[in-house]
PyMOL Python script that loads the backbone (N, CA, C, O; Angstrom):
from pymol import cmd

cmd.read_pdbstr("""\
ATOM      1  N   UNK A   1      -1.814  47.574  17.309  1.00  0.00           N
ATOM      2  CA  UNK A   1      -2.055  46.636  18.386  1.00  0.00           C
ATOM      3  C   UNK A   1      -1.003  46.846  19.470  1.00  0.00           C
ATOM      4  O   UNK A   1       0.171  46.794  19.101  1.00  0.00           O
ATOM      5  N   UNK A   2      -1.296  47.106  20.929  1.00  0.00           N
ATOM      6  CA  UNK A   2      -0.872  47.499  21.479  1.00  0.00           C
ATOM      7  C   UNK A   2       0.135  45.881  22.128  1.00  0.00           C
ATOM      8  O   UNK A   2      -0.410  44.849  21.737  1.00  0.00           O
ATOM      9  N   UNK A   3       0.925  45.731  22.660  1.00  0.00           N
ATOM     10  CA  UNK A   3       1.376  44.347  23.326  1.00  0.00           C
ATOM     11  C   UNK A   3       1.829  44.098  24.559  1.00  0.00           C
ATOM     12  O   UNK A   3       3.047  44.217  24.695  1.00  0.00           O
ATOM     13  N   UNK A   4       1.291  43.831  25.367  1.00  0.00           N
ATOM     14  CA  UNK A   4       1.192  43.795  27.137  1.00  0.00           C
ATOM     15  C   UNK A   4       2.594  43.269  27.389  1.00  0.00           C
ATOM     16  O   UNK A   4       3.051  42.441  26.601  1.00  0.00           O
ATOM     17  N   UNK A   5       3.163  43.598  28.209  1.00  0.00           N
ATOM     18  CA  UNK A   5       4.375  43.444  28.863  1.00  0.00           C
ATOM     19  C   UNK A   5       4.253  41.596  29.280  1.00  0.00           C
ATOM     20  O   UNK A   5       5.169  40.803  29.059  1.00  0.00           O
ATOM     21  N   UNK A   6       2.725  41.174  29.996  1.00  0.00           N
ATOM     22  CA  UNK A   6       2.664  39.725  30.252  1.00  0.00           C
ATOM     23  C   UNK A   6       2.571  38.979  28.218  1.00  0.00           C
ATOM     24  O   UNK A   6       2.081  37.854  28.123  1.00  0.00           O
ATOM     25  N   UNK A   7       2.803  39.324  27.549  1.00  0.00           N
ATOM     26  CA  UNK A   7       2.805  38.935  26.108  1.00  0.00           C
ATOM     27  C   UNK A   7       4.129  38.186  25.895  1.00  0.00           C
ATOM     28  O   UNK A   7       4.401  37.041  25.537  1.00  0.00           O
ATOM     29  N   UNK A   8       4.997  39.484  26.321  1.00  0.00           N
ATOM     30  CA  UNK A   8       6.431  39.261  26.051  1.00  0.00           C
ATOM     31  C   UNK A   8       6.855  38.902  27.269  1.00  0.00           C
ATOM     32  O   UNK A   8       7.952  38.398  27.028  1.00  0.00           O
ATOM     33  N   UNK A   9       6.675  38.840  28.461  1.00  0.00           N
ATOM     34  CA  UNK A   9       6.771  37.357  29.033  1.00  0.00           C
ATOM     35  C   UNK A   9       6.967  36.472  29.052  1.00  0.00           C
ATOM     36  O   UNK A   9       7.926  35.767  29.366  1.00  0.00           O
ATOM     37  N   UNK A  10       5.759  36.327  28.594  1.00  0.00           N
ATOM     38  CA  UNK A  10       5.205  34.211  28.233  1.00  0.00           C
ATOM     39  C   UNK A  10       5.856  34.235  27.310  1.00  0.00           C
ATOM     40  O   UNK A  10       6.576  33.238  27.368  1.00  0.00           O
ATOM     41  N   UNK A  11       6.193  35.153  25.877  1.00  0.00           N
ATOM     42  CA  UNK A  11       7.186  34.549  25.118  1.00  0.00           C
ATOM     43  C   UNK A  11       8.442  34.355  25.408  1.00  0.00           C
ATOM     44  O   UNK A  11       8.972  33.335  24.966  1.00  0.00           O
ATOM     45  N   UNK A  12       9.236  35.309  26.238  1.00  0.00           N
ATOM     46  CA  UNK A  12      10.662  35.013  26.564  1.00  0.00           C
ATOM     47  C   UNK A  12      10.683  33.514  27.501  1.00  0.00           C
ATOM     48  O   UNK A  12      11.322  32.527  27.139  1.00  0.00           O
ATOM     49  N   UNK A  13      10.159  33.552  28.299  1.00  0.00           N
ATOM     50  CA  UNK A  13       9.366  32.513  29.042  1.00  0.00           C
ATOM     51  C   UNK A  13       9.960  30.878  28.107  1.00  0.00           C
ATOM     52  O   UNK A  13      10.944  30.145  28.011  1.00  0.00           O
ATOM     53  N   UNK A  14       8.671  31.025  27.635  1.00  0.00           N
ATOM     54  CA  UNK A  14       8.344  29.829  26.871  1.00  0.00           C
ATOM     55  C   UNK A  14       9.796  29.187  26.087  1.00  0.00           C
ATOM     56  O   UNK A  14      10.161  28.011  26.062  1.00  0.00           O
ATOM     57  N   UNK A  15      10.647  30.731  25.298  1.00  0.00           N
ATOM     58  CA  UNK A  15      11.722  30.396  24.722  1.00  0.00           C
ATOM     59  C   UNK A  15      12.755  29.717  25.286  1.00  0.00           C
ATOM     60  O   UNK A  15      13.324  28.704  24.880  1.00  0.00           O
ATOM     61  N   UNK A  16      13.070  30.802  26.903  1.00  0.00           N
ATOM     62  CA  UNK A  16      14.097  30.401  27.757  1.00  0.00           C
ATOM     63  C   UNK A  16      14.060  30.020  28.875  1.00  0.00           C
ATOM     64  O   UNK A  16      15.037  30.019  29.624  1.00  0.00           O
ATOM     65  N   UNK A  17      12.734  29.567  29.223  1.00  0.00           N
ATOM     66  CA  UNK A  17      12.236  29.489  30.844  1.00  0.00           C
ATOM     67  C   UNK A  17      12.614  30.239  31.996  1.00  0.00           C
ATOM     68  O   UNK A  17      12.375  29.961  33.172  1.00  0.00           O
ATOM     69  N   UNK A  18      13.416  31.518  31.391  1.00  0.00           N
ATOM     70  CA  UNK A  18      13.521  32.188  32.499  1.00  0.00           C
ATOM     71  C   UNK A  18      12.527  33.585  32.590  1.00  0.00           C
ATOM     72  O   UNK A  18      12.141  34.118  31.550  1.00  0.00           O
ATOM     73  N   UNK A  19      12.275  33.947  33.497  1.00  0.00           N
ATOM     74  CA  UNK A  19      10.933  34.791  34.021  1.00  0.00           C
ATOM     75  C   UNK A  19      11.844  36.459  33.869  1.00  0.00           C
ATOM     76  O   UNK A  19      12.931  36.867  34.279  1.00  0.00           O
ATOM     77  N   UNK A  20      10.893  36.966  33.187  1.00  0.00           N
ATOM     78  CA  UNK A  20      11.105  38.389  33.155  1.00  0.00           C
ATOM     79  C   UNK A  20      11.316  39.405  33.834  1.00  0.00           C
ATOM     80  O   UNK A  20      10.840  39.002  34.895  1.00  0.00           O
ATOM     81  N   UNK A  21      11.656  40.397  34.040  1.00  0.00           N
ATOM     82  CA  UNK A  21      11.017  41.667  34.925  1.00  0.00           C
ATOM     83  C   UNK A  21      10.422  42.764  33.872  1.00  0.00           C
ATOM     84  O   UNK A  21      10.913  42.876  32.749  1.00  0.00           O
ATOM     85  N   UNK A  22       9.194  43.663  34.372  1.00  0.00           N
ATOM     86  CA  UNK A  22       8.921  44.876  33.336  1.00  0.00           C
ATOM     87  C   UNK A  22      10.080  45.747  33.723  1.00  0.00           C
ATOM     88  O   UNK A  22      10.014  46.759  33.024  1.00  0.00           O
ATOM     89  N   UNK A  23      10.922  45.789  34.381  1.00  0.00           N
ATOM     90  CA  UNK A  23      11.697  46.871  34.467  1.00  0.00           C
ATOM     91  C   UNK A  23      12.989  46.665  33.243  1.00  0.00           C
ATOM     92  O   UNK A  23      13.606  47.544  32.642  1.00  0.00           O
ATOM     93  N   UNK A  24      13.109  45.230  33.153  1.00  0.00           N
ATOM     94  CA  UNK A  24      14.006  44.673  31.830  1.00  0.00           C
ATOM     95  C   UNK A  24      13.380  45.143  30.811  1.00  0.00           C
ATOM     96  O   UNK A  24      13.953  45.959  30.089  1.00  0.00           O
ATOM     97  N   UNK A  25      11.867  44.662  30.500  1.00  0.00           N
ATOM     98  CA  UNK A  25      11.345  45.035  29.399  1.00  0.00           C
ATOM     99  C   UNK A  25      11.944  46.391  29.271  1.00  0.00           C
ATOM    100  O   UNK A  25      13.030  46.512  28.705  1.00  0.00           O
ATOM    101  N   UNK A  26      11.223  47.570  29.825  1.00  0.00           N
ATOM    102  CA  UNK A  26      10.960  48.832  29.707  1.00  0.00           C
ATOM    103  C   UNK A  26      12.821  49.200  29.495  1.00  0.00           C
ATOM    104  O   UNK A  26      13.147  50.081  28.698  1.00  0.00           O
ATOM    105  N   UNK A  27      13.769  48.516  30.197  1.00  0.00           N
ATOM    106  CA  UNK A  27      15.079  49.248  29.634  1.00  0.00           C
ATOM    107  C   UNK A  27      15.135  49.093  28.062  1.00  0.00           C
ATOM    108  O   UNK A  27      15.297  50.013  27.260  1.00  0.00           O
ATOM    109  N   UNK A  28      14.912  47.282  27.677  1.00  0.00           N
ATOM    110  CA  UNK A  28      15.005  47.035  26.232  1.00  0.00           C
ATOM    111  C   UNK A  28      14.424  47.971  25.424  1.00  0.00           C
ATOM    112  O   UNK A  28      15.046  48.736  24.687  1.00  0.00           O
ATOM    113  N   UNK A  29      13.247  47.921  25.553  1.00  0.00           N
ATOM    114  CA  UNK A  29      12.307  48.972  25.274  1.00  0.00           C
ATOM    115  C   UNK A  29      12.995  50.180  24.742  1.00  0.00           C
ATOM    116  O   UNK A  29      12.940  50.524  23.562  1.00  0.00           O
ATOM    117  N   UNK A  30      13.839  50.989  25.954  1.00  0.00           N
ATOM    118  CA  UNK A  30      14.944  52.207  25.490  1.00  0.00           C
ATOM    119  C   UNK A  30      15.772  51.706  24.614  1.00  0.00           C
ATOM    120  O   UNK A  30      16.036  52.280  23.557  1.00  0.00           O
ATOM    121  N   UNK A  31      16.313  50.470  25.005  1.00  0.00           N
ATOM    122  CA  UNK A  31      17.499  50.215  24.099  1.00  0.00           C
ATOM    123  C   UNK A  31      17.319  50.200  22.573  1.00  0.00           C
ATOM    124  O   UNK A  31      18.252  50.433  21.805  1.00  0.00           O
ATOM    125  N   UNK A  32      15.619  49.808  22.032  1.00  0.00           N
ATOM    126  CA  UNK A  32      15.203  49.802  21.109  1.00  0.00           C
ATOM    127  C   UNK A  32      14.976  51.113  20.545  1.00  0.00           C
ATOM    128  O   UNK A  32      14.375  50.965  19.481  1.00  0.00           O
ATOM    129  N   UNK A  33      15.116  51.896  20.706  1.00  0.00           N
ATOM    130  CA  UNK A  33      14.021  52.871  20.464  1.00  0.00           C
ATOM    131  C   UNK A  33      12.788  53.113  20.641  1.00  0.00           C
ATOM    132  O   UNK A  33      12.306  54.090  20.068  1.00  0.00           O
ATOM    133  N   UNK A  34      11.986  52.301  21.459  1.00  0.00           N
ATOM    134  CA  UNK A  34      10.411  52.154  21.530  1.00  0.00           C
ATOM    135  C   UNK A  34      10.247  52.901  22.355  1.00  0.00           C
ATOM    136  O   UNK A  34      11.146  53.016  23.189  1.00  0.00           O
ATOM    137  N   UNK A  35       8.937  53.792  22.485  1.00  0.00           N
ATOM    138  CA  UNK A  35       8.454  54.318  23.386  1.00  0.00           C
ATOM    139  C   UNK A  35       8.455  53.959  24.892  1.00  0.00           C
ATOM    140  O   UNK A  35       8.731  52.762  24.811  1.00  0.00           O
ATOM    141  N   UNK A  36       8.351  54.165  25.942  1.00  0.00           N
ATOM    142  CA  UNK A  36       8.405  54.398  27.084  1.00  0.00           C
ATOM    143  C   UNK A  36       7.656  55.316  27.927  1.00  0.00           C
ATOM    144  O   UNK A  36       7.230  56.384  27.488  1.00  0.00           O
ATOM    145  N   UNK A  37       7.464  54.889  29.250  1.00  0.00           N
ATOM    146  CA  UNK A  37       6.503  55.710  30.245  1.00  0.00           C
ATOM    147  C   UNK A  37       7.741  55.643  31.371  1.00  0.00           C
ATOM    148  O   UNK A  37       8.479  54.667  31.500  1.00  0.00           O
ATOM    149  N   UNK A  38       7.828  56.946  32.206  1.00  0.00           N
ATOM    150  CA  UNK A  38       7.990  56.728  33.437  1.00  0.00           C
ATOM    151  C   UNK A  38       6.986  55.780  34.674  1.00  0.00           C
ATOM    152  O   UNK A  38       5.776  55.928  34.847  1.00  0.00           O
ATOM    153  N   UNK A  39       7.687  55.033  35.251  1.00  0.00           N
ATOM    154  CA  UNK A  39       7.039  54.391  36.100  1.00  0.00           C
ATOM    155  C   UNK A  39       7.068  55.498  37.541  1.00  0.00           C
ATOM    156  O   UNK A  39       7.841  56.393  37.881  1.00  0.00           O
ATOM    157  N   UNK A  40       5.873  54.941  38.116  1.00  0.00           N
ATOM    158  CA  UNK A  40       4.529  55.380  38.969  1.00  0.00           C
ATOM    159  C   UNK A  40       5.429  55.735  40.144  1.00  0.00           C
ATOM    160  O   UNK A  40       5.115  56.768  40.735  1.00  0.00           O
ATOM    161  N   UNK A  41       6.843  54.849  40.742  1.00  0.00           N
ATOM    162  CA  UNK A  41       7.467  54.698  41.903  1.00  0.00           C
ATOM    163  C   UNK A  41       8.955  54.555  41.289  1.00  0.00           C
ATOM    164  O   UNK A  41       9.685  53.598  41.549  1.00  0.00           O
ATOM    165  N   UNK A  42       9.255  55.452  40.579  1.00  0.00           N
ATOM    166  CA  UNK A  42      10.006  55.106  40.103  1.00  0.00           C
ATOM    167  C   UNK A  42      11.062  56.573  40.323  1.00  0.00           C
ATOM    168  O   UNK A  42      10.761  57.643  39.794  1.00  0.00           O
ATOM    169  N   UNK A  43      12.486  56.375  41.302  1.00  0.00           N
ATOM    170  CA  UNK A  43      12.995  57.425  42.176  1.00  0.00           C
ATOM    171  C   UNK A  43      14.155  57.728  41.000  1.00  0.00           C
ATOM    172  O   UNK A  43      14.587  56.816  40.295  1.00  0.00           O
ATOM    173  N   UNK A  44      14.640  59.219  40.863  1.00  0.00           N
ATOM    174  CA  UNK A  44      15.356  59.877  40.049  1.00  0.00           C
ATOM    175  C   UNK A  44      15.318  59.649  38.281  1.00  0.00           C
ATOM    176  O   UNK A  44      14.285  59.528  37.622  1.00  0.00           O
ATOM    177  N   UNK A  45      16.720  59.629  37.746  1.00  0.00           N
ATOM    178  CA  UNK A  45      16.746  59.313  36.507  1.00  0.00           C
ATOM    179  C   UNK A  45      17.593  58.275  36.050  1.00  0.00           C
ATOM    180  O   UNK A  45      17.803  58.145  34.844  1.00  0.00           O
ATOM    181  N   UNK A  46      18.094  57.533  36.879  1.00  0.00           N
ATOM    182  CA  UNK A  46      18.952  55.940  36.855  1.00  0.00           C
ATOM    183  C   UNK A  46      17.980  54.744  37.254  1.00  0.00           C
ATOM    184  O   UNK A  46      17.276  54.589  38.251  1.00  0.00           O
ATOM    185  N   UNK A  47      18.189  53.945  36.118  1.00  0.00           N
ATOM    186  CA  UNK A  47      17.540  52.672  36.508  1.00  0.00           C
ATOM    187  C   UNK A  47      18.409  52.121  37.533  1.00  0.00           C
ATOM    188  O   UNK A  47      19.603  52.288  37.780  1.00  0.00           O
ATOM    189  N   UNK A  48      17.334  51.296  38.156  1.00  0.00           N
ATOM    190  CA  UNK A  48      17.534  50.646  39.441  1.00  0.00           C
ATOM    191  C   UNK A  48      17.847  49.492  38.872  1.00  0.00           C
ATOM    192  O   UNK A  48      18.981  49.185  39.239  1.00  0.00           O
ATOM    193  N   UNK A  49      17.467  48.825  38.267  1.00  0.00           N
ATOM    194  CA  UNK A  49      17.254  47.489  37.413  1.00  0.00           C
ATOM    195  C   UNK A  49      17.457  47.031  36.254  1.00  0.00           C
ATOM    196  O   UNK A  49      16.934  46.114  35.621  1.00  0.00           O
ATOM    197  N   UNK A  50      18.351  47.828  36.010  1.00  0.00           N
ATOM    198  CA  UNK A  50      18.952  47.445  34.694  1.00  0.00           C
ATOM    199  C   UNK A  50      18.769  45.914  34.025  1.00  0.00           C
ATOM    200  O   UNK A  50      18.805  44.919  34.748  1.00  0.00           O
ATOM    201  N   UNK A  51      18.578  45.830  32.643  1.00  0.00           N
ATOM    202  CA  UNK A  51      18.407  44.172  31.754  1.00  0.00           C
ATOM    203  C   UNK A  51      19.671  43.860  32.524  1.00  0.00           C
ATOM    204  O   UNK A  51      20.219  44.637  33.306  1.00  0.00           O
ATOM    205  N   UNK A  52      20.047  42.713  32.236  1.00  0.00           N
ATOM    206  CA  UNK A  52      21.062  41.764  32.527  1.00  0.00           C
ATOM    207  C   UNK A  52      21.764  41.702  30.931  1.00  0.00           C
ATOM    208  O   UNK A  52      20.924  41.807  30.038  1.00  0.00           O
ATOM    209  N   UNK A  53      22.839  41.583  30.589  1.00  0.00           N
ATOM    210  CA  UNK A  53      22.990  41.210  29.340  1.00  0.00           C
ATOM    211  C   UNK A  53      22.532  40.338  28.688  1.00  0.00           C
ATOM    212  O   UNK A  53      22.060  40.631  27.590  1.00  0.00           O
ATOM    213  N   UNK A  54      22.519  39.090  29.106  1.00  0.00           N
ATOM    214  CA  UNK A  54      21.980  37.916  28.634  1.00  0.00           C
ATOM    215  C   UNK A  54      20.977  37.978  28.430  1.00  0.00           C
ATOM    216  O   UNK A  54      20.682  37.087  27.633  1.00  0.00           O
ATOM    217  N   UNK A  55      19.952  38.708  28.762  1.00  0.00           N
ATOM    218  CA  UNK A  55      17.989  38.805  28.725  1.00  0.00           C
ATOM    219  C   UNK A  55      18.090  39.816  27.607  1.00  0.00           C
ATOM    220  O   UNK A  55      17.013  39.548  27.074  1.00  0.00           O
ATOM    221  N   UNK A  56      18.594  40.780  26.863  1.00  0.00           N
ATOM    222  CA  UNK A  56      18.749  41.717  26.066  1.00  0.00           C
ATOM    223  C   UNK A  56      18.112  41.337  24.924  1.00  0.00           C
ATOM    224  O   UNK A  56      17.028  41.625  24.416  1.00  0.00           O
ATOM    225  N   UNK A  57      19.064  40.592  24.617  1.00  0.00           N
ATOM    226  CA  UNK A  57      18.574  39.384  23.079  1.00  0.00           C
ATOM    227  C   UNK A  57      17.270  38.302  23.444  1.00  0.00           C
ATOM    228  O   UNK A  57      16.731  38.189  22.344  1.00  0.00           O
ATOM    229  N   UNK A  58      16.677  37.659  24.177  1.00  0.00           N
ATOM    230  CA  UNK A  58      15.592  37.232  24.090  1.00  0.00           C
ATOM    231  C   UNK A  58      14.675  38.340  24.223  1.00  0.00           C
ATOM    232  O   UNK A  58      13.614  38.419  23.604  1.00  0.00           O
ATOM    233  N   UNK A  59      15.066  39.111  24.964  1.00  0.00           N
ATOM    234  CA  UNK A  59      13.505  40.126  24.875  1.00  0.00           C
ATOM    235  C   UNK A  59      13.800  40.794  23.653  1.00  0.00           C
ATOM    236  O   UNK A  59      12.683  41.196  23.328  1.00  0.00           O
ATOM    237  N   UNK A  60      14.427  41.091  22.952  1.00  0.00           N
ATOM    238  CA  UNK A  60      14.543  41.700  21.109  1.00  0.00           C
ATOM    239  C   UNK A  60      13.752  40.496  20.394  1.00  0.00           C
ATOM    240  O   UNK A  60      12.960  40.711  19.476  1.00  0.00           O
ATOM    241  N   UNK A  61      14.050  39.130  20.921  1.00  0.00           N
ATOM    242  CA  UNK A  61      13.777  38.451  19.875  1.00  0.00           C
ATOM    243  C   UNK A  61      11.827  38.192  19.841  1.00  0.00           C
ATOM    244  O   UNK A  61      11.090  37.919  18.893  1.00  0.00           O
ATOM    245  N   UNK A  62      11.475  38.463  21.538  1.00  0.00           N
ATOM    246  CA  UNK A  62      10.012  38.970  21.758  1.00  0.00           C
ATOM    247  C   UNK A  62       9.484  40.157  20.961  1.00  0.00           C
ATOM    248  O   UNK A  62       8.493  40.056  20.238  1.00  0.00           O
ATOM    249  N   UNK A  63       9.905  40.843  21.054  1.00  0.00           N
ATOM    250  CA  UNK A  63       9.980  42.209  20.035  1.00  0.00           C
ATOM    251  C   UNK A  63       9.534  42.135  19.018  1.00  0.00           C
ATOM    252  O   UNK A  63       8.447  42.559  18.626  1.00  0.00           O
ATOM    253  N   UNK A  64      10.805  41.254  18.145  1.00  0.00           N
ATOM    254  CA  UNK A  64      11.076  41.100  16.666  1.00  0.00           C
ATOM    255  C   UNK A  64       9.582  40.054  16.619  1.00  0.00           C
ATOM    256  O   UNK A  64       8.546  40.556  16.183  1.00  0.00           O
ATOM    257  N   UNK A  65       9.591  38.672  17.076  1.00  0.00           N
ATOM    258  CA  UNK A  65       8.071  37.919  17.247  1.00  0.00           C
ATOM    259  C   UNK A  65       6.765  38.678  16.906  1.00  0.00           C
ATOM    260  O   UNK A  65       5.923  38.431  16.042  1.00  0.00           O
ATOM    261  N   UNK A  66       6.831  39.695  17.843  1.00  0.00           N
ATOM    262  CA  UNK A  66       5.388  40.370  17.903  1.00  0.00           C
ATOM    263  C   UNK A  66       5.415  41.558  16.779  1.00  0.00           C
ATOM    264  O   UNK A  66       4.593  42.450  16.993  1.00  0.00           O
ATOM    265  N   UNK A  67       5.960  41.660  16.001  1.00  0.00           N
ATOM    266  CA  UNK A  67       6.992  42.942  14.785  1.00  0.00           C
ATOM    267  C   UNK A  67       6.551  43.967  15.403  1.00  0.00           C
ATOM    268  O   UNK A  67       5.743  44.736  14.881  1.00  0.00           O
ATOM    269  N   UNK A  68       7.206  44.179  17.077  1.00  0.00           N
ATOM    270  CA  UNK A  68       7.105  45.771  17.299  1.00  0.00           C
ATOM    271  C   UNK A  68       8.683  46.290  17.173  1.00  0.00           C
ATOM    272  O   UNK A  68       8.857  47.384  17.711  1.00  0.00           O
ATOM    273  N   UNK A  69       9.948  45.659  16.515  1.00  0.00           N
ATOM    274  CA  UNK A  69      11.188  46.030  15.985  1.00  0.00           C
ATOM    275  C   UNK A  69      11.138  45.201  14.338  1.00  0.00           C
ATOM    276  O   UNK A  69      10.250  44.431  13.970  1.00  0.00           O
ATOM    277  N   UNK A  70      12.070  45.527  13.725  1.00  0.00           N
ATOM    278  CA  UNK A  70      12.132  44.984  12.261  1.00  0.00           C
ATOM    279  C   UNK A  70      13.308  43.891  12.489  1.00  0.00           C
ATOM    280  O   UNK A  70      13.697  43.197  11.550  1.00  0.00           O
TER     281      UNK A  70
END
""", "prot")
cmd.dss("prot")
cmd.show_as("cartoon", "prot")
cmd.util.cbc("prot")
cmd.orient("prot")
């Protein structure tokens, strides 16, 4: 089952009321080990947008929720 970026959203969301970016996701994402796509507009090989520290751990804990980490 694949899990939409608006999934883990509404869950970080719901947890912490604060609103996401996919560009957070997609770093966590690396930070996890999970697969990844280059984005469409997306210039060199440095993120522009790095997670914030604080968003790191709720989006793991979206992750861990949906068991796409253990």
């Amino acid at each position: 089952m694949m899990i939409a970026n608006a999934d883990i959203r509404g869950r970080v969301k719901e947890k912490t009321g604060r609103i996401v970016k996919d560009s957070w996701i997609a770093h966590v994402r690396e930070l996890a080990g999970l697969p990844t796509r280059k984005s469409w507009n997306r210039v060199g090989t440095d993120r522009q947008c790095p997670c914030p520290a604080e968003m790191i751990e709720p989006i793991m804990q979206a992750f861990r929720f949906f068991r796409m980490i253990d």
